[in-house]
Structure formats: C-alpha cells, structure tokens
N, C-alpha and C positions, 0 to 999 in steps of 0.2 A: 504494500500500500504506500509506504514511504516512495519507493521509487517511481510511482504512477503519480504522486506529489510532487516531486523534483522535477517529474518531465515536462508536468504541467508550469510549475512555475518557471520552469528556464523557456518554455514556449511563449507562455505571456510574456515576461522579462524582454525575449527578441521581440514580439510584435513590439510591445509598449518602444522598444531603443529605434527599431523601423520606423514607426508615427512620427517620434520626434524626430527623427534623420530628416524624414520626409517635411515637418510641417518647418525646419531649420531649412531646409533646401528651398521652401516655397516663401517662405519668409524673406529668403536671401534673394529669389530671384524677382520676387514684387517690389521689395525696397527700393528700387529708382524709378519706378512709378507711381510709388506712393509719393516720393520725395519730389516727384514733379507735378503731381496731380493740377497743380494751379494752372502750371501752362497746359497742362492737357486740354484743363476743362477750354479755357481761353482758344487753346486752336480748334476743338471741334467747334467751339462757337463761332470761328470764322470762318471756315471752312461749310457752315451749315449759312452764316451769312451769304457768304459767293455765293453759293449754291443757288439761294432764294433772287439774287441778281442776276444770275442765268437766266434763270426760267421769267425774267422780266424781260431780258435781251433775246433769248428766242423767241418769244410773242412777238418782241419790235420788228424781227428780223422777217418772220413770217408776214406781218402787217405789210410790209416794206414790200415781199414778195406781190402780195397780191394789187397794191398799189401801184406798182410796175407794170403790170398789164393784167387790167382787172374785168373782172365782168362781174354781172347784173341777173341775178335770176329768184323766182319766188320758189319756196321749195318748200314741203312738207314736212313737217316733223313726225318721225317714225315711233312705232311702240319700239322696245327692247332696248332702249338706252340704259343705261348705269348710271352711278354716282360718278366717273368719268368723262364719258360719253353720250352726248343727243344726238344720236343717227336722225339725219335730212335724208331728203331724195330731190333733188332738183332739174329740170332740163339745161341743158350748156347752152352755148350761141350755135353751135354746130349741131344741134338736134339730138345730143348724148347724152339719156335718162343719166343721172350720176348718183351713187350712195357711198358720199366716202368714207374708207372702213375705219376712219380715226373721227369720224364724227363731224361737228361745226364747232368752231373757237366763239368762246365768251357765251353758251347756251343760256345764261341765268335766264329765268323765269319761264322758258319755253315748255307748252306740256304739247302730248301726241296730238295730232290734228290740226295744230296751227299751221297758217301759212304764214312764212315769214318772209320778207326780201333780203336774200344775200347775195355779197360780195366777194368773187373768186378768182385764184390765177388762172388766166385762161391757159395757160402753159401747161400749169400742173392744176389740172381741177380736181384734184384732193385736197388741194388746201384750201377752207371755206372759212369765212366768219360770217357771223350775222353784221347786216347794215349797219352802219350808226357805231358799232362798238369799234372799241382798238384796245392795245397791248396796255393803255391807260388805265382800263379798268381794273388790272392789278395791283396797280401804286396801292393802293390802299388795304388788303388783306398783307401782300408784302410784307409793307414796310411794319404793320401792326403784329403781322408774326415774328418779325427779326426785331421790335424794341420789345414781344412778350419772350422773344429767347435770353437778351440780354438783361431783362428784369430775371430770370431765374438762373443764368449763367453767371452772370456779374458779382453778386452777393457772394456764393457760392464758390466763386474762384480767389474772394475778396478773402472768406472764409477761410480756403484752406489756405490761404498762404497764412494768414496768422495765426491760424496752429501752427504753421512748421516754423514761423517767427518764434513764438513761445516754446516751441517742443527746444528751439536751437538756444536758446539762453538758457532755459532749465539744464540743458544737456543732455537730454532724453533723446536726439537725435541718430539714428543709428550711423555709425561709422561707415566709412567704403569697405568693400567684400574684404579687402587685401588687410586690413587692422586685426589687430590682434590684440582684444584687451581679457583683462583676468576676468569679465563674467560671461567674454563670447569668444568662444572656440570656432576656427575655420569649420566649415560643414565636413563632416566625417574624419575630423581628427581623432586619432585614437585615445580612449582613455586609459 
C-alpha cells in the first residue's frame, strides 16, 4: 500500500512541477504583451480607425465611378435582401434587365416593391446607387463609430499605461527573460 502511495504522490509531484513549468513558460512568453498592452490597444485603435476611412474612400471612389459615365434608370426593389444587401432589378440604356449580385449603394429606407430612380456606371452596370444619395451619407455613422471606439479605446489605453507606470515605481515590474533574480528562476532551471 505504501508503494501504491509513493507512486501516486511522485505522479502528482510531476504533474503539479509540469503546470508550473508550463504556466512559468506562459507567463514568460505573455510578459511583453502585457508590458505593451497600451500600445497595442492604441494600434488596433488605428488600424480599426483607417479601416472605417477606407470604407469612406471606397464609396467616394465608386461614386466617382458612376459619375464618370452615369446613367438613369427606375428599378424595383426585390424581396430576398439582407441586412447587407437591397437587391434592385433595373432596365440599362441598352435594353439589359440588370440584378446586381452586390445589391444598390446607400438602400436606407427602401422596402420590396418600391420603384426607385437610380444612378449607374454605364460601363460597369453592377455598380448602382440610389439617386440623390453619395458616399456622404456615411460621414456621419463613420465618424460616430470611430469617436465611440476612441471613447472606449482611449480610457482604456490611458488605463493601462498607468498601471505599468505604478507596477514600475512599486517594482513589481517583471524583468527581461535574460534576468536572473533570487525569487525568478530562468524557465526550466534545474532545482
């Protein structure tokens, strides 16, 4: 019975030194992202900024398309749209029924059945928006998303830097990998 006791507790003993190996390895290998988190958060917040000014500059660019050699046509609004897409169907100048498989640009308020007058490249008659509207209409969702990212990014990045402000005066700070002080042992130094 004694030696059914020993096996077990040298077996737990390894698991339990394997965990810590394990959560020392992971600890080691998070600590320079912990220690940057501020800038982290700050670049995903600019990098999700651009992003939001892309998709304002592809509208412009599309607009720009169609105003380049535009046309004029009334066109149905189809059932089967999504939360993405208001599928139209419209005749061209050339007499070509068209349903472009990306939908119409700027749909707000259109439901199935409407006739609407849109504006298209006659070049590429896939790319449609409804009359009247332009890339304009997004200034305002935009810009209202990218000052509600930085109302919760900002704070937040303001945050952690002054905990690692505070962590670094306390001394709480963890050391680079390569240090070697008497309460932290390299990962898998032998005891």
């Amino acid at each position: 019975m004694n030696d059914v006791r020993a096996t077990v507790g040298a077996r737990a003993r390894s698991l339990y030194d394997a965990a810590r190996t394990a959560w020392e390895v992971t600890r080691t290998a998070v600590a320079p992202v912990v220690r940057r988190a501020p800038e982290i958060v700050v670049g995903v917040g600019l990098v999700l900024s651009v992003l939001a000014v892309l998709v304002l500059v592809g509208a412009a660019r599309n607009d720009a398309a169609i105003s380049a050699d535009q046309g004029t046509a009334v066109a149905e609004v189809l059932d089967g749209g999504d939360v993405g897409h208001t599928f139209i169907r419209f005749t061209a100048s050339d007499g070509a029924v068209l349903t472009p498989d990306t939908g119409v640009l700027y749909p707000r308020g259109l439901e199935p059945g409407n006739y609407v007058i849109v504006e298209y490249d006659r070049s590429k008659p896939e790319l449609v928006r409804v009359a009247g509207r332009s890339w304009t209409e997004g200034l305002g969702p935009v810009a209202l998303g990218i000052v509600g990212l930085w109302v919760v990014l900002g704070p937040t990045a303001w945050a952690l830097a002054r905990r690692r402000k505070g962590r670094a005066e306390d001394g709480t700070t963890p050391r680079p990998d390569g240090d070697v002080t008497p309460d932290r042992e390299p990962v898998g130094a032998l005891r």
